[in-house]
C-alpha atoms as an extended CHARMM CRD file, in Angstrom:
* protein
*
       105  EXT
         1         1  UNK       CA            206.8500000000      354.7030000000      -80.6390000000  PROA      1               0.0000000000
         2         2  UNK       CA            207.3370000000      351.4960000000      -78.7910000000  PROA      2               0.0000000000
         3         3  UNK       CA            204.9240000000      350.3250000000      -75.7280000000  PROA      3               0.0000000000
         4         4  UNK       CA            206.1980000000      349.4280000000      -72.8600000000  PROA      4               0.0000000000
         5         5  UNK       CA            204.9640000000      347.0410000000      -70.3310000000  PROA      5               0.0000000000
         6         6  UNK       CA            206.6920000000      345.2110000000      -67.8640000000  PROA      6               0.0000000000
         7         7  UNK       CA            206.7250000000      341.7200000000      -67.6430000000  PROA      7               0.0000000000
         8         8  UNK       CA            207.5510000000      339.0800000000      -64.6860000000  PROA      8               0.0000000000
         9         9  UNK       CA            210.8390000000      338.5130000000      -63.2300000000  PROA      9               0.0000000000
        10        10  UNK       CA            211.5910000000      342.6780000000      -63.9350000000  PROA      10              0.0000000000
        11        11  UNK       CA            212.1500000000      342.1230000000      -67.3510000000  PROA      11              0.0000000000
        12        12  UNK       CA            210.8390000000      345.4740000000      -69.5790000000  PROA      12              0.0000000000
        13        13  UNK       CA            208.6850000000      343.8660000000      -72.8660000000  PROA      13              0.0000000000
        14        14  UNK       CA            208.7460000000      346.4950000000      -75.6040000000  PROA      14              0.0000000000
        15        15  UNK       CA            205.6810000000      346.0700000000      -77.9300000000  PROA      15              0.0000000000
        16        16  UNK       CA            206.2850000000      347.6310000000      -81.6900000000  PROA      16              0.0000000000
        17        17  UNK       CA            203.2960000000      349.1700000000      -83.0790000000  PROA      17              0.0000000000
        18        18  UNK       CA            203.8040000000      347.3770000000      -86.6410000000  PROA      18              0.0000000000
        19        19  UNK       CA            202.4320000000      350.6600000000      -88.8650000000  PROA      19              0.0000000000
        20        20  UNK       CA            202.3150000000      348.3450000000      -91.8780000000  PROA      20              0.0000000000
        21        21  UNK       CA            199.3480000000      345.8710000000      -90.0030000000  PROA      21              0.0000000000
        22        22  UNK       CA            195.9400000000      347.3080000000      -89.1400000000  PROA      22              0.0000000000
        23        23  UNK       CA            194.2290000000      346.2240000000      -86.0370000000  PROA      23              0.0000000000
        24        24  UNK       CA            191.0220000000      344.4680000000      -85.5620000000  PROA      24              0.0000000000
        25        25  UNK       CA            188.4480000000      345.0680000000      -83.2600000000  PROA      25              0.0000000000
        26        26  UNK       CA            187.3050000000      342.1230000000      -81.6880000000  PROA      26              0.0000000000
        27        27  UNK       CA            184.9630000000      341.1980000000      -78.5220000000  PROA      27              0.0000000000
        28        28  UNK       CA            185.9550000000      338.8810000000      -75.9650000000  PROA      28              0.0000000000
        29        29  UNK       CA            183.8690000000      337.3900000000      -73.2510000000  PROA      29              0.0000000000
        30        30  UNK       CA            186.0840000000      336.5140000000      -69.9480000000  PROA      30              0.0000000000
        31        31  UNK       CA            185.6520000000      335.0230000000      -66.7220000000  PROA      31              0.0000000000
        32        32  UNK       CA            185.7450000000      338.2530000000      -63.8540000000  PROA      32              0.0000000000
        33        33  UNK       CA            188.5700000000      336.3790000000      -62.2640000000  PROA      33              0.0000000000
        34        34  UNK       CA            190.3570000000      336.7410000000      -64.9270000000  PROA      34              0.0000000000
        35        35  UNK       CA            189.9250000000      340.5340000000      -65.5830000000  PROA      35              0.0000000000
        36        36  UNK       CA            190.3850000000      341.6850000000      -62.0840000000  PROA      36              0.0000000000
        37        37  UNK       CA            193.9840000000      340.4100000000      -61.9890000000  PROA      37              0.0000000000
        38        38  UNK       CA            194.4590000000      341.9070000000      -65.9030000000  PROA      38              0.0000000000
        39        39  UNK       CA            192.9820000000      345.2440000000      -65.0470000000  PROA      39              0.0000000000
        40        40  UNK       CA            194.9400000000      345.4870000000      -61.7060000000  PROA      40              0.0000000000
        41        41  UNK       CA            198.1010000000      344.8480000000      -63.7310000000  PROA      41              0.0000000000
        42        42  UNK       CA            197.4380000000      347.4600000000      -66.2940000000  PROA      42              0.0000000000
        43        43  UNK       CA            196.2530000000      349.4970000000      -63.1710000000  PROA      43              0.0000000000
        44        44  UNK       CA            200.3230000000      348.5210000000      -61.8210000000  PROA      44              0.0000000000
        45        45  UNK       CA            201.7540000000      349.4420000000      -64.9710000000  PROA      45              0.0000000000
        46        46  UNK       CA            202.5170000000      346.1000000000      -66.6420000000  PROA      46              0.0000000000
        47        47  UNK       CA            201.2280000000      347.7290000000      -69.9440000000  PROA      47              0.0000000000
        48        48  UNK       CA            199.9460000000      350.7990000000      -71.3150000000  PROA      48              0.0000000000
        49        49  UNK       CA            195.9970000000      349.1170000000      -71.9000000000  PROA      49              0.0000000000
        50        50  UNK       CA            194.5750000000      345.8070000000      -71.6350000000  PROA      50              0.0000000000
        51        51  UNK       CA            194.3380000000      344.9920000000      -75.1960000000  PROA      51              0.0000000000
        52        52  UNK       CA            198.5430000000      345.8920000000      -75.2090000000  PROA      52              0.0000000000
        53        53  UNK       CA            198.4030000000      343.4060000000      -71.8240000000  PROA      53              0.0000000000
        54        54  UNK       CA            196.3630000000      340.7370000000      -74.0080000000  PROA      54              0.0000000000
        55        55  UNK       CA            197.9970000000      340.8900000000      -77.0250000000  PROA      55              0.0000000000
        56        56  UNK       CA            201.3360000000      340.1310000000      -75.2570000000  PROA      56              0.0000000000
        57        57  UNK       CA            199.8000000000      337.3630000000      -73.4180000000  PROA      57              0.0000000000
        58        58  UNK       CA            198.5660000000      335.9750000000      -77.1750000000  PROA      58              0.0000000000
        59        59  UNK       CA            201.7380000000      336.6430000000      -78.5680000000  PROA      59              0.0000000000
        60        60  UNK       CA            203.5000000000      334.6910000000      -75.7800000000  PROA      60              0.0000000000
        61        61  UNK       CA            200.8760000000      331.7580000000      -76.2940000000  PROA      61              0.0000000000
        62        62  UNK       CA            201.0730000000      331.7950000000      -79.8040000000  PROA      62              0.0000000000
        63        63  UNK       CA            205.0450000000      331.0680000000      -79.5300000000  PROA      63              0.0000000000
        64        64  UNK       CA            204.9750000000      328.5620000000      -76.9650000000  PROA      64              0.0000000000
        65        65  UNK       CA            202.3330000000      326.6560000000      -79.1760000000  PROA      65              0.0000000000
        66        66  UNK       CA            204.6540000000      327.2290000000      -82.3710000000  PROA      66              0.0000000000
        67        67  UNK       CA            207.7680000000      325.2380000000      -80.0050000000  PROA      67              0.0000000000
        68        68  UNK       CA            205.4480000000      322.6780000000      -79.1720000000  PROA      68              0.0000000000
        69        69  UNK       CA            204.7980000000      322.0570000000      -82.4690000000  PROA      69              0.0000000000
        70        70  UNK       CA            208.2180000000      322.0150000000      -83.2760000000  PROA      70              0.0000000000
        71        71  UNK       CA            209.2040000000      319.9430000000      -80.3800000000  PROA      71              0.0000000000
        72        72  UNK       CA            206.6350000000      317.1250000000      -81.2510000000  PROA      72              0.0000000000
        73        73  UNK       CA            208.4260000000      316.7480000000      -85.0090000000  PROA      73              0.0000000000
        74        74  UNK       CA            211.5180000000      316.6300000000      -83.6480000000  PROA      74              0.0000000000
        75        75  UNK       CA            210.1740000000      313.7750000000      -81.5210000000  PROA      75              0.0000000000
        76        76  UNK       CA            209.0800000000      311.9480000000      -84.5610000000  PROA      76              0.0000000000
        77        77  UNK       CA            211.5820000000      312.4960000000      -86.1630000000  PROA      77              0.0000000000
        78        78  UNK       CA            213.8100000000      310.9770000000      -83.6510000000  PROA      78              0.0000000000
        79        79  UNK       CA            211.2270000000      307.4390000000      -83.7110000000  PROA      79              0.0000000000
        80        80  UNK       CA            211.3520000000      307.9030000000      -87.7490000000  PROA      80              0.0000000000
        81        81  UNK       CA            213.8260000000      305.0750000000      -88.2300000000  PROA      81              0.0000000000
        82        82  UNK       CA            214.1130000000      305.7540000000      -91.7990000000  PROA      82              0.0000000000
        83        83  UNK       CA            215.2230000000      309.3900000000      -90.9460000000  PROA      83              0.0000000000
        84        84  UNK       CA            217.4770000000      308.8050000000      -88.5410000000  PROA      84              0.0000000000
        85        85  UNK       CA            219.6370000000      306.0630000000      -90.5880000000  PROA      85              0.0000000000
        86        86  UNK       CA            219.5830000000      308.6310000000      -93.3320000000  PROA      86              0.0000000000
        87        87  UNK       CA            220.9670000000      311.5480000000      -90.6130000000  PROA      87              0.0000000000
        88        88  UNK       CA            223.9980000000      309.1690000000      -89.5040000000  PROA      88              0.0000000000
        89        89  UNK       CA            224.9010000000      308.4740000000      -92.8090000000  PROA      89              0.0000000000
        90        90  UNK       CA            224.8250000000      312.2400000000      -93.7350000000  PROA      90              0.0000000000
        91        91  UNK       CA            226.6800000000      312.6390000000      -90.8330000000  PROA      91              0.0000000000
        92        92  UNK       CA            229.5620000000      310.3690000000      -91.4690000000  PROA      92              0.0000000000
        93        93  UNK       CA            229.6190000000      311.5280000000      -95.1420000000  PROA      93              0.0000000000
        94        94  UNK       CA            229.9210000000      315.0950000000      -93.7280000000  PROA      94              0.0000000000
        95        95  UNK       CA            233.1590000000      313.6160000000      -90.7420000000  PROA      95              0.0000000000
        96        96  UNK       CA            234.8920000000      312.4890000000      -93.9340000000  PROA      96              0.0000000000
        97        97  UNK       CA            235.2190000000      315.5900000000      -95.3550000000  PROA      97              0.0000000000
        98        98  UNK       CA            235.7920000000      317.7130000000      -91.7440000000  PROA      98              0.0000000000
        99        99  UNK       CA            239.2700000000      318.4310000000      -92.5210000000  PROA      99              0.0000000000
       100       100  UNK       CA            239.0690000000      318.3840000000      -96.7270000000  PROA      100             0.0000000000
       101       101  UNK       CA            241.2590000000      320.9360000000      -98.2920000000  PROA      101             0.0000000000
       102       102  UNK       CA            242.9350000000      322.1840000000      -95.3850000000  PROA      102             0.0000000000
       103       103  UNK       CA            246.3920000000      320.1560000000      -95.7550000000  PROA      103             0.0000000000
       104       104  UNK       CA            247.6410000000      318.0590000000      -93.2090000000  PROA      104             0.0000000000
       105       105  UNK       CA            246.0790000000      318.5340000000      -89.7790000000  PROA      105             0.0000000000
C-alpha cells in the first residue's frame, strides 16, 4: 500500500513501499531548526513519518543532483568541438535521407 504525503504547491506525492528492497536503519544528527519545521509537517500531514518525509526529501535531492550531472555533460559537450562537428555532420547525413523511400514529396 502506497504512502501518501503531500507535497508543496497541493500536489499529493505517493511513496511505493518497494517489497523487493529492505530498509536500513541509519542515525542522523540534525540541526533543531531543521526538525521543528520536519516534525511540524509530519505533525500537518505532509507524510505518514519523518523517515517517509526524509526519504522524499533524499529522493528529490538525489534527482536534482542526477540533472545536474547531466546538465554539466551536455555543457561539455556543447564546448567539445570535436563532438559537435561530428553531430552536424550526422545531422546532415540523417536531412538527406528525411524523405528516403517515401516517393515523391
Amino acid at each position: 500500500m502506497p504512502v501518501v504525503a503531500r507535497a508543496a504547491a497541493g500536489q499529493i506525492v505517493r511513496r511505493r513501499r518497494r517489497a523487493a528492497v529492505p530498509t536500513v536503519k541509519k542515525s542522523f544528527t540534525l540541526h533543531v531548526d531543521i526538525v521543528q519545521p520536519l516534525d511540524a509537517a509530519v505533525g500537518e500531514g505532509e507524510a505518514d513519518n519523518l523517515s517517509a518525509f526524509v526519504e522524499a526529501a533524499i529522493e528529490e535531492k538525489l534527482r536534482r543532483t542526477q540533472r545536474a550531472k547531466l546538465y554539466a555533460a551536455y555543457r561539455a559537450a556543447a564546448l567539445d568541438t570535436t563532438f559537435m562537428a561530428d553531430m552536424r555532420d550526422v545531422t546532415a547525413r540523417f536531412d538527406a535521407l528525411v524523405a528516403d523511400g517515401l516517393g515523391e514529396v
